[in-house]
C-alpha positions in Angstrom: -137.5 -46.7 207.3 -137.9 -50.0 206.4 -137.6 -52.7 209.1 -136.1 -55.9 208.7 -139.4 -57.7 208.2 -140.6 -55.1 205.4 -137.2 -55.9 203.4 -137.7 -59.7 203.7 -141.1 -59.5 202.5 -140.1 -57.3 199.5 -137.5 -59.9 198.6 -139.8 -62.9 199.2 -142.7 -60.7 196.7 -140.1 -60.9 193.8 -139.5 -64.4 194.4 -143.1 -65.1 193.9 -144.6 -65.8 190.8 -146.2 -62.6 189.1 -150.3 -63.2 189.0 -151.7 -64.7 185.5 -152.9 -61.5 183.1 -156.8 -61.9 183.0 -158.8 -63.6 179.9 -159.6 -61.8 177.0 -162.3 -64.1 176.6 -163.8 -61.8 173.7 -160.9 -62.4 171.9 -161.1 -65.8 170.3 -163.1 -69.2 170.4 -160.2 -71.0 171.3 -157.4 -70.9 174.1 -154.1 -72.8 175.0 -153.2 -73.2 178.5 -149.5 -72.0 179.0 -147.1 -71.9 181.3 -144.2 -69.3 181.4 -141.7 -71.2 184.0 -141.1 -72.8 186.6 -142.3 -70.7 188.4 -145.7 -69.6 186.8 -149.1 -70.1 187.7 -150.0 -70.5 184.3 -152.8 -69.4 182.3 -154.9 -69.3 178.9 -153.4 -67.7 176.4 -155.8 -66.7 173.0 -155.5 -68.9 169.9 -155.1 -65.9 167.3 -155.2 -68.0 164.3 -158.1 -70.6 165.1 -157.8 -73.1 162.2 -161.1 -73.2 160.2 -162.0 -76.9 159.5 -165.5 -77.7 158.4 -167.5 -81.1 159.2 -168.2 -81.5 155.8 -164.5 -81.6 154.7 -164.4 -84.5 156.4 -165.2 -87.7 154.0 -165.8 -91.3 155.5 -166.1 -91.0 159.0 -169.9 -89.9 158.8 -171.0 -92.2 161.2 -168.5 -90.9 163.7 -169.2 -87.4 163.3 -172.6 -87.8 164.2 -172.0 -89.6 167.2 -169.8 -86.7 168.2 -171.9 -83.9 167.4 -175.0 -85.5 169.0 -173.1 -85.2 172.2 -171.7 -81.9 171.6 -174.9 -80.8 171.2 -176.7 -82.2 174.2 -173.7 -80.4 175.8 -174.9 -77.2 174.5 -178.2 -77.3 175.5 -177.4 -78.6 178.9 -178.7 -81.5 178.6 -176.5 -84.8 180.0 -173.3 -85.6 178.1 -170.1 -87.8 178.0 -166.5 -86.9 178.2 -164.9 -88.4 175.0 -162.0 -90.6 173.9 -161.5 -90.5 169.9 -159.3 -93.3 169.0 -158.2 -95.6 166.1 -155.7 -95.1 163.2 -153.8 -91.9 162.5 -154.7 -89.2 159.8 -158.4 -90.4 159.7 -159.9 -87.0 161.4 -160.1 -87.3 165.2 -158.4 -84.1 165.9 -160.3 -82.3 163.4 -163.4 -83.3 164.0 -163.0 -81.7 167.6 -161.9 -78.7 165.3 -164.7 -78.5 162.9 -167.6 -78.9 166.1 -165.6 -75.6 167.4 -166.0 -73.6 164.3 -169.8 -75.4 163.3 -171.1 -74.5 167.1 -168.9 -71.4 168.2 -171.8 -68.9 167.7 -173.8 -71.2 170.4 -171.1 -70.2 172.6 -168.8 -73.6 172.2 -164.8 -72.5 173.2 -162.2 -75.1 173.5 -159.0 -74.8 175.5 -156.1 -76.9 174.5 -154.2 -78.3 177.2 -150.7 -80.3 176.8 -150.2 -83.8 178.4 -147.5 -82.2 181.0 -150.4 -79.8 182.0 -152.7 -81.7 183.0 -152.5 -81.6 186.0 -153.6 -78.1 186.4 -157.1 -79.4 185.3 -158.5 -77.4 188.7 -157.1 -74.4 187.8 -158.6 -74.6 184.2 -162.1 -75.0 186.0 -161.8 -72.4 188.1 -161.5 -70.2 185.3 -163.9 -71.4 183.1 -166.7 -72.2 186.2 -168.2 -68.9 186.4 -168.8 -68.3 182.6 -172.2 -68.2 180.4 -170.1 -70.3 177.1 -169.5 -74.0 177.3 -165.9 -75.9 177.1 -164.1 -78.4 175.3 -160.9 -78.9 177.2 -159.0 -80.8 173.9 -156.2 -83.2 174.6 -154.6 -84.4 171.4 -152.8 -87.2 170.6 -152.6 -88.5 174.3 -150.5 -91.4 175.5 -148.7 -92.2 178.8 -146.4 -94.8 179.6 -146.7 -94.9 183.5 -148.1 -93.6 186.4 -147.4 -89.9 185.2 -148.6 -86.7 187.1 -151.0 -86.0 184.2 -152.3 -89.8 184.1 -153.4 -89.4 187.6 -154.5 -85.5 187.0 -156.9 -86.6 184.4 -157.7 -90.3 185.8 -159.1 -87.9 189.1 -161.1 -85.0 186.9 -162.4 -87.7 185.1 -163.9 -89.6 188.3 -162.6 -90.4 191.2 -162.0 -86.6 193.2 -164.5 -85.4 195.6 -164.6 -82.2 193.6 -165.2 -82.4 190.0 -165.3 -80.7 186.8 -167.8 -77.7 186.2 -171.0 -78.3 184.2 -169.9 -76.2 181.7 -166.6 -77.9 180.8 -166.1 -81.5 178.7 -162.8 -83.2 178.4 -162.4 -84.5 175.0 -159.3 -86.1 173.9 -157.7 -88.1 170.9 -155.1 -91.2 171.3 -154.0 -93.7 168.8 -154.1 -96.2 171.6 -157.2 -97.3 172.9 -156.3 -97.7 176.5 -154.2 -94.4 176.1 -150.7 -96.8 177.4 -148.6 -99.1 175.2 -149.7 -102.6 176.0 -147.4 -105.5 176.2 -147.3 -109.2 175.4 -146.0 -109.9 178.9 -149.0 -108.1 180.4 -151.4 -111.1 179.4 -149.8 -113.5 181.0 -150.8 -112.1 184.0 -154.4 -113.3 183.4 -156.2 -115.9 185.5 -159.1 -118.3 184.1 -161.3 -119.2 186.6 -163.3 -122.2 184.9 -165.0 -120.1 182.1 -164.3 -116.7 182.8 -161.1 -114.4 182.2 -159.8 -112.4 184.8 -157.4 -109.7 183.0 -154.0 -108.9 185.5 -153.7 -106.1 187.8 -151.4 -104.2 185.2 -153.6 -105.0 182.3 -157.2 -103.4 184.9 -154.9 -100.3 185.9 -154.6 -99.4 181.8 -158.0 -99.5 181.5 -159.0 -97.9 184.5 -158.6 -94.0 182.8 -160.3 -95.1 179.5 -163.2 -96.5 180.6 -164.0 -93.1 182.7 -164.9 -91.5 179.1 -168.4 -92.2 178.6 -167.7 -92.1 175.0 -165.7 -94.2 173.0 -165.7 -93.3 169.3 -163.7 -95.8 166.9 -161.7 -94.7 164.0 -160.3 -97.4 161.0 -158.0 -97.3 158.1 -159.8 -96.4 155.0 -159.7 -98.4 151.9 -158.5 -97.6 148.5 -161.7 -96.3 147.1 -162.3 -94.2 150.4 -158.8 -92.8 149.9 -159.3 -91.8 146.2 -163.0 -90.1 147.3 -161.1 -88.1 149.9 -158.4 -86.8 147.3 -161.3 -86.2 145.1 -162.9 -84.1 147.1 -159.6 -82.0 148.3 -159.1 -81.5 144.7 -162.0 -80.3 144.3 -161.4 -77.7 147.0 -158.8 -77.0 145.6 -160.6 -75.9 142.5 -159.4 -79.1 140.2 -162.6 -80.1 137.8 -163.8 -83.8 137.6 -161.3 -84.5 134.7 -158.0 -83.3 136.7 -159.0 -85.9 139.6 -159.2 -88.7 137.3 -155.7 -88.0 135.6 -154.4 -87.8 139.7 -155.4 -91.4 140.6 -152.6 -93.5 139.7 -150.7 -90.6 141.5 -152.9 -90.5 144.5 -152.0 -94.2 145.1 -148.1 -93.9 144.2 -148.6 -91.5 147.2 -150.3 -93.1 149.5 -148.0 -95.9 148.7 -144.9 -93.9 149.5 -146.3 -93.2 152.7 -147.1 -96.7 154.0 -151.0 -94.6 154.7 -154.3 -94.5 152.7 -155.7 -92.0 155.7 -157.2 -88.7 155.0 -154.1 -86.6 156.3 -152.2 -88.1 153.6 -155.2 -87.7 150.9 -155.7 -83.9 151.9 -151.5 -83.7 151.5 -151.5 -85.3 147.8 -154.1 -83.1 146.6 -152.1 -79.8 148.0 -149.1 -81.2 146.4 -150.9 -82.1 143.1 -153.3 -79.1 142.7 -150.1 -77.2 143.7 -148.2 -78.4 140.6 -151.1 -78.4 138.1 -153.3 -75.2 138.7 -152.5 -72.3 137.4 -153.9 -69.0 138.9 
């Protein structure tokens, strides 16, 4: 018979969260840290339909790229390399540059694991996973911004530098922000700064923002494109999309209607005309 002791541990077993299901690491190139409750320990979950960007889709933002992929690469061979902050205007490719160095580089063993903002802060348990493996990780945080002190803020302000443990030599954090300093930054803030004859001494709020940027050893820039950039970048989509040189010139005036319509000349919206466009005109 069961004593009383037995029973209370049976009840406080079922209370507990069940253990995380082991990796299928074979199974894809890319993973997504998940969570199932409360309760749950987490764990990474295989991306079934890994989205297949290429490098060279990827018009006017050459010089970017390369700075990028240099890393990546050192990263690969094992030589030194930078966690990296892609920033600047939206729709110009900083997401999908991280996606197209995933495809280009996955036969060298390159994996990425997605994590959300809220998940930060399991960063420890992510590298305990990925510690003890031969492939080399990208854990990919897109479109990051915090507006405080959060949990995840602090989680990745530590990984980055600042803990007594660290992150494994295997595993990069690379993440994308249309903010620069990865917090919304306020008029109020400067006002806070001291000159001290001919230097500037930025306020304590204004030194705490910049505190987690500056810990990525790479800063990579990205800028609005111009008209003529925009009209390349539809060009080429149309291309893709199997539109000859003649059916990109009749989709100009259209092309910029577009862009016009959507307050954007970036590349999102250039690759989302020439779906639309090659949509309407092509005939299979």
């Amino acid at each position: 018979m069961k004593t009383d002791v037995d029973k209370i541990l049976a009840r406080l077993e079922q209370l507990l969260p069940a253990p995380p299901p082991p990796v299928d690491w074979a199974s894809s190139i890319a993973f997504r840290w998940r969570k199932g409750g409360v309760r749950s320990q987490g764990s990474l979950q295989p991306v079934r339909h890994v989205h297949r960007m290429k490098l060279s889709d990827l018009q006017g933002i050459d010089a970017q790229i390369a700075k990028v992929e240099q890393n990546t690469r050192q990263f690969l061979e094992g030589r030194p390399a930078n966690n990296v902050l892609l920033t600047g205007a939206r729709g110009t490719g900083k997401s999908s540059i991280v996606k197209g160095l995933l495809n280009k580089y996955a036969r060298q063993g390159l994996r990425l694991v997605e994590v959300e903002k809220n998940d930060l802060v399991d960063l420890p348990a992510i590298t305990d996973l990925v510690a003890g493996r031969k492939e080399r990780f990208l854990v990919f945080c897109d479109d990051l911004t915090f507006h405080g002190a959060e949990e995840g803020y602090i989680a990745l302000k530590v990984a980055l530098d600042g803990s007594i443990s660290t992150t494994s030599e295997n595993m990069l954090i690379y993440a994308t922000s249309n903010r620069r300093h990865l917090m919304p930054e306020y008029m109020q803030e400067n006002l806070e700064t001291k000159y001290v004859g001919e230097e500037i001494h930025p306020g304590e709020t204004v030194e705490e923002k910049i505190s987690l940027s500056e810990r990525f050893g790479l800063w990579v820039s990205f800028y609005p494109f111009d008209q003529d950039e925009y009209l390349e970048i539809v060009g080429h989509w149309l291309k893709t999309f199997g539109c000859g040189s003649k059916e990109s010139d009749a989709a100009r005036e259209e092309a910029l209607q577009w862009s016009l319509q959507r307050g954007s000349r970036s590349g999102r919206v250039g690759y989302q005309f020439a779906r639309d466009w090659a949509g309407r005109k092509t005939k299979k």
